[in-house]
C-alpha positions in Angstrom: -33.8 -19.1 -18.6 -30.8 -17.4 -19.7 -27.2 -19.4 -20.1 -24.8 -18.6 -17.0 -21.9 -15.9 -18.4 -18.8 -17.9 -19.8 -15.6 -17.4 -17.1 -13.7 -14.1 -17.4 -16.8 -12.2 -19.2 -15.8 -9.6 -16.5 -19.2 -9.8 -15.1 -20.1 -9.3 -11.4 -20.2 -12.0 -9.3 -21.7 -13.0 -6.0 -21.1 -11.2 -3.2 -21.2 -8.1 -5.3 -17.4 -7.7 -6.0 -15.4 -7.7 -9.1 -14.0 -10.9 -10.6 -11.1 -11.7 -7.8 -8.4 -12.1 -10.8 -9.0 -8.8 -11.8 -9.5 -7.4 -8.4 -5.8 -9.3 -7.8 -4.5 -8.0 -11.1 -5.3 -4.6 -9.8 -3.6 -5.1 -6.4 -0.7 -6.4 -8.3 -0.8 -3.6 -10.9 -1.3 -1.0 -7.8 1.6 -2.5 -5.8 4.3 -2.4 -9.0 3.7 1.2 -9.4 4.0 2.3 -6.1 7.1 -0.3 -5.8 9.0 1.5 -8.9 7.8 4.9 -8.1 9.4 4.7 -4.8 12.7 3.1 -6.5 12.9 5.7 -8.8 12.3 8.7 -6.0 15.1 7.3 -3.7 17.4 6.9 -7.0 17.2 10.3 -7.8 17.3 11.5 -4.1 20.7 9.8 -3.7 21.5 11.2 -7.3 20.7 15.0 -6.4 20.3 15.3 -2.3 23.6 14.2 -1.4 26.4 16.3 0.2 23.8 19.5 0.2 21.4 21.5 2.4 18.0 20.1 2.0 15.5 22.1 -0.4 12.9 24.4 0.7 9.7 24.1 -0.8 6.4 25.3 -0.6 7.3 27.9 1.6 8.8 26.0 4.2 5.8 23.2 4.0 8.1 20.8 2.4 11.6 20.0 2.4 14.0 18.0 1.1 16.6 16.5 2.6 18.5 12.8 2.2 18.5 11.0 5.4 18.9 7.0 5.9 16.9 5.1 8.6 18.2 2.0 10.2 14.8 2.0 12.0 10.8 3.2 12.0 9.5 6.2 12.0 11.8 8.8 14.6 14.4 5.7 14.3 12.6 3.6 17.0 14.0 0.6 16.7 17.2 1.8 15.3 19.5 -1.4 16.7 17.4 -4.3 15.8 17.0 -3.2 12.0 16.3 -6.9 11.0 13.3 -7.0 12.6 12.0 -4.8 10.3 12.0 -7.4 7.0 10.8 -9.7 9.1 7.8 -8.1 9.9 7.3 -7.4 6.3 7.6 -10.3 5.3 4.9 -11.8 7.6 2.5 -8.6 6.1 3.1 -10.0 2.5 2.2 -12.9 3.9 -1.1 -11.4 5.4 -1.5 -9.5 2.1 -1.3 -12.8 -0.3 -3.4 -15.0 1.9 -6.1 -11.9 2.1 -6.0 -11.9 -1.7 -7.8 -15.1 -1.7 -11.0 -14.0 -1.1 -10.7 -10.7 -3.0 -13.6 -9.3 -4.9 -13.4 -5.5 -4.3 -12.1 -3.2 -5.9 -11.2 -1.0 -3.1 -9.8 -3.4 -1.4 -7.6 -4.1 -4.1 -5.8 -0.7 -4.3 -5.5 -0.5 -0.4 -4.0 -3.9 -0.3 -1.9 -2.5 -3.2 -0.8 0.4 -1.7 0.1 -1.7 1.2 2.3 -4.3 -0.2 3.9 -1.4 -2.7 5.4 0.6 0.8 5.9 -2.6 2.0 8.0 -4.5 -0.4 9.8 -0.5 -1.1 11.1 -0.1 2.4 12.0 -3.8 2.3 14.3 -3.5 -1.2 16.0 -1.2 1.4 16.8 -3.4 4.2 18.0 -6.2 1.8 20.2 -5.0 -0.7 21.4 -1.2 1.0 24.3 -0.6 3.3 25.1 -1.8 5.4 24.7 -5.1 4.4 21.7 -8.2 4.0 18.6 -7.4 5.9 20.4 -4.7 7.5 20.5 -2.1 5.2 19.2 1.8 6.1 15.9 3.0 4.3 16.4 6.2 2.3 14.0 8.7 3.4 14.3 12.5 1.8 10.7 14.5 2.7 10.4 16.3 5.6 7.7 18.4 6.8 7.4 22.2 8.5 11.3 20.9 9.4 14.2 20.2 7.2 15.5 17.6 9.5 12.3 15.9 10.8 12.3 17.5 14.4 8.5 18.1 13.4 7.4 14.7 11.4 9.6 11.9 10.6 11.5 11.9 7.6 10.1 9.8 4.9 9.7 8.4 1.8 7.0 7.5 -1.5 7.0 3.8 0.3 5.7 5.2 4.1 3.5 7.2 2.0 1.8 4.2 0.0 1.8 2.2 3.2 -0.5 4.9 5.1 -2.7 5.8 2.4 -3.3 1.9 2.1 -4.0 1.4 5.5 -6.0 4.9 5.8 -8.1 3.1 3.2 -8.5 0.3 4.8 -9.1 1.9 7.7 -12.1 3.7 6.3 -13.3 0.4 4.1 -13.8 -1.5 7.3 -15.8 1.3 9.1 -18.1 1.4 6.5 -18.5 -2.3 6.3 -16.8 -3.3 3.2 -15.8 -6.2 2.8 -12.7 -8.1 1.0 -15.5 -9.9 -1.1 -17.5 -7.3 -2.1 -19.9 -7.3 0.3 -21.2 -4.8 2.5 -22.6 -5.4 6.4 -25.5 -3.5 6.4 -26.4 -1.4 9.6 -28.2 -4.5 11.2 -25.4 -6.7 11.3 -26.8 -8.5 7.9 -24.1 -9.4 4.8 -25.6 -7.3 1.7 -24.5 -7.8 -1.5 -23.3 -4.3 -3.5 -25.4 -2.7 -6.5 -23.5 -4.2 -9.2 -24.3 -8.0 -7.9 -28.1 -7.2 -7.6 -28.1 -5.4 -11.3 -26.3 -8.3 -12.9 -28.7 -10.5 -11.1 -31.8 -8.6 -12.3 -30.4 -8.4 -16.1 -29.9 -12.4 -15.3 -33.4 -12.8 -14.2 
């Protein structure tokens, strides 16, 4: 009978998922990139979209143009902009306790993606104009429109946000869970290859 492998060997563990701090290190590592690539998109949309007609590109597909929301998505919600961090703040919330039981690696880059938009748009409301948990998102990509009439104006963050939940969209249809697991057709928990081939190299 072979010894048990010593903690953070990076092996699989039950429940077929990845080791949860390194499925959390992923979300974490995830959610920083999408945070500073939004930061660093809005910077240089302020830097080079202001005072200008918006950009053409792609033949009209795409277009450019520096707009700031003080709501969602076609400014619903435009007067009560501090809702907004609040809700945000109780996703976060969702997103850390949900981290708790996390074993998969999918799970970790939705969640990431998630808590990346979320914490972008929030930066916004916090610390832009016009003031504390107030302030107006910057938003600058606009499709088939240049000003939005077709889609809603937005931004790397929105983007991150409904690629995450896209994912997790498509996660939970197929029965993946946060641990690793998967719900088989039947209804019954089954653990994921990687569990049942460490267990056999165990055995």
């Amino acid at each position: 009978m072979s010894e048990a492998p010593p903690a953070g060997s990076g092996s699989a563990e039950p429940g077929g998922g990845t080791p949860r701090r390194r499925a959390v290190t992923i979300l974490l590592g995830v959610a920083l990139t999408a945070l500073v690539a939004d930061l660093v998109t809005k910077h240089l949309a302020l830097l080079t979209l202001s005072d200008r007609e918006p950009v053409k590109l792609l033949g009209g597909a795409v277009y450019l143009t520096l707009t700031r929301n003080s709501g969602a998505a076609w400014s619903i919600g435009s007067d009560h902009t501090w809702v907004f961090p609040l809700i945000t703040l109780g996703v976060v919330g969702w997103i850390l306790w949900m981290a708790l039981r996390l074993r998969s690696l999918p799970w970790a880059i939705s969640l990431g993606l998630v808590l990346g938009g979320a914490l972008g748009n929030l930066t916004d409301r916090i610390f832009r104009a016009p003031g504390w948990f107030v302030g107006h998102v910057v938003d600058m990509v606009s499709l088939f429109d240049p000003y939005g009439q077709v889609w809603p104006v937005f931004n790397l963050a929105d983007s991150a946000l409904v690629c995450g939940v896209v994912l997790a969209v498509v996660l939970e249809l197929t029965g993946r869970q946060r641990d690793g697991s998967r719900i088989g057709k039947d209804g019954a928990t089954e653990a994921t290859a990687p569990a049942d081939a460490g267990q056999r190299e165990r055995a």
